[in-house]
Every structure is written in structure tokens, then in C-alpha cells.
C-alpha positions in Angstrom: 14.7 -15.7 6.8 11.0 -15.3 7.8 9.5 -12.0 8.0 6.6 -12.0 10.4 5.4 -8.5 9.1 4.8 -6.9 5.9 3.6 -4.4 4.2 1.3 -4.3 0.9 1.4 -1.8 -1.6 -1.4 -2.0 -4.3 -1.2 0.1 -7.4 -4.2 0.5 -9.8 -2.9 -0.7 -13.5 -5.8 0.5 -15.2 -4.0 4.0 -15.7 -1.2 3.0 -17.6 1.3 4.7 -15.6 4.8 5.0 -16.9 7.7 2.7 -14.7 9.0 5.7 -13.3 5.5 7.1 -12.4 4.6 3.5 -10.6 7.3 3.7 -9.1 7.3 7.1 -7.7 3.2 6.5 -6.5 4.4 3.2 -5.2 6.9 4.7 -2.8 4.6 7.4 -1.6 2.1 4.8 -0.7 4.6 3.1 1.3 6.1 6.1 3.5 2.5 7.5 3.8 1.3 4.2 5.3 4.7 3.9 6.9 3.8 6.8 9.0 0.0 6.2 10.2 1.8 2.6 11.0 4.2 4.5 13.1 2.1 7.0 14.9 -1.1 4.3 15.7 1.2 0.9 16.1 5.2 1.9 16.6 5.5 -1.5 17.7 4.6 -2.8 14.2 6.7 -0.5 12.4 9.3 -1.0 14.7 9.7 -4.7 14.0 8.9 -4.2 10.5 12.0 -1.8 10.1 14.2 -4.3 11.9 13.3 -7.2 10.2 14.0 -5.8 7.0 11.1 -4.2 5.6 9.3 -6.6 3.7 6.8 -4.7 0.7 4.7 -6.9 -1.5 3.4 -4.6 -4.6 0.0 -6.0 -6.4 -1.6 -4.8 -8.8 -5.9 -3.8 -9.0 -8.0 -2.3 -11.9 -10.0 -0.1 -10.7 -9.8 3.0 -8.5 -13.1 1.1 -6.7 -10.6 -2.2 -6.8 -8.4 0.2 -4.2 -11.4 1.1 -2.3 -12.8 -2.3 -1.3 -9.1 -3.0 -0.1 -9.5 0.3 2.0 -12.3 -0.7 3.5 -10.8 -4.5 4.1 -7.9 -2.5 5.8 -10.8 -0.6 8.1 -12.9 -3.1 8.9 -9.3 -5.0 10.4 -7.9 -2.0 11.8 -4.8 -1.6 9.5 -3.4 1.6 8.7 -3.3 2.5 5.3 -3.0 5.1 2.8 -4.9 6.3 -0.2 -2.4 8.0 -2.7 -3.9 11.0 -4.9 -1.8 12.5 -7.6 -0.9 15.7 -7.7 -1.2 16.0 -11.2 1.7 17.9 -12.4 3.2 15.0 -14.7 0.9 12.4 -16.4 -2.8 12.4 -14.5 -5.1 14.7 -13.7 -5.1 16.5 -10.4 -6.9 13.6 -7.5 -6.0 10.8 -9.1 -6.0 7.9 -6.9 -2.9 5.6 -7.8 -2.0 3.6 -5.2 -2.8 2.1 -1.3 0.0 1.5 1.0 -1.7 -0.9 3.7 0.8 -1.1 6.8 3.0 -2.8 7.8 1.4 -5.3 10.0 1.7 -8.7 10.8 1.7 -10.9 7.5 -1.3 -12.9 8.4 -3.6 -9.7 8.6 -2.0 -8.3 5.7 -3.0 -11.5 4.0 -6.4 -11.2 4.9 -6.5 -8.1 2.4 -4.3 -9.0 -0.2 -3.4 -12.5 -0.3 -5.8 -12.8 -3.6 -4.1 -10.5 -5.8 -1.5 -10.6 -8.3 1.6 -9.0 -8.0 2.6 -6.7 -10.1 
């Protein structure tokens, strides 16, 4: 099958965040970005939910690693979404974990994080 839109979820691998707590900061990255897709282009998320709902996760270093991809996400006008912990398990309270950019049509997506690893 091919998936003409997808959505990227980058987590920051520099905090050493248990499985469960990547994958609990992965998810709310996804539904948070989910929704500023929804509101800004339903048509996106719309297509995205019908096709299948493709999510790439990769993986930065840095909390200013997840920055530059925010501002990537800006500059094309992608929706995204800057997670910060609420700090009531294994970070302090604000830290930023994750970005959830889209979904969106893959070659945009690509545009902001077709040079990173996965995770």
C-alpha cells in the first residue's frame, strides 16, 4: 500500500526515558498534533485517518534538536506539537520529550525529518 500522508513523531533520547515512558510521551505527541492537524487541515487528518495512520518515530539529542524541527515545521506551515512533562513520574516538571509534527502529506513531512534516524 502507499500512504500519501504521515505523521512524524520525534522523541529526544538524550533523557533516557524508560520504554514505557517513550512510549507514553510518544503517544501524547501524536494526539496533540493529531488535533492542531484536525482543527487547521481536517482534510489532512481526514485522509490520514483513512489511509491508515501512518507514524514514523525518530529519535533527536537534544531538547534544541526538537526545536530546530519546530521551527522546520513553522517555517512550512505544519502543525505540530511540543510535549512537556508533567513531571509526576521520572523528569522534572517542563520537560520537553517529544514533537508530534502532523500528519501531512509525506513529502513535507520529509522535508523535516527525512534526515533522522528512527528510533
Amino acid at each position: 500500500m502507499s500512504f500519501k500522508y504521515k505523521q512524524v513523531i520525534a522523541v529526544r533520547t538524550d533523557l533516557k526515558m524508560s520504554k514505557g515512558k517513550t512510549a507514553v510521551q510518544a503517544a501524547h505527541g501524536s494526539v496533540s498534533a493529531y488535533v492542531k492537524t484536525k482543527k487547521y487541515y481536517p482534510d489532512w487528518a481526514d485522509n490520514w485517518l483513512n489511509e491508515g495512520q501512518k507514524k514514523i518515530t525518530v529519535k533527536v539529542g537534544s531538547q534544541e534538536e526538537l526545536h530546530e524541527l519546530a521551527e522546520k515545521a513553522r517555517k512550512l506551515d505544519l502543525p505540530y506539537a511540543i510535549i512537556n512533562d508533567a513531571g509526576l513520574t521520572q523528569l522534572p516538571p517542563g520537560t520537553t520529550t517529544v514533537i508530534g509534527i502532523g500528519p501531512s502529506r509525506h513529502e513535507l513531512i520529509d522535508k523535516v525529518s527525512a534526515d533522522l534516524s528512527l528510533l
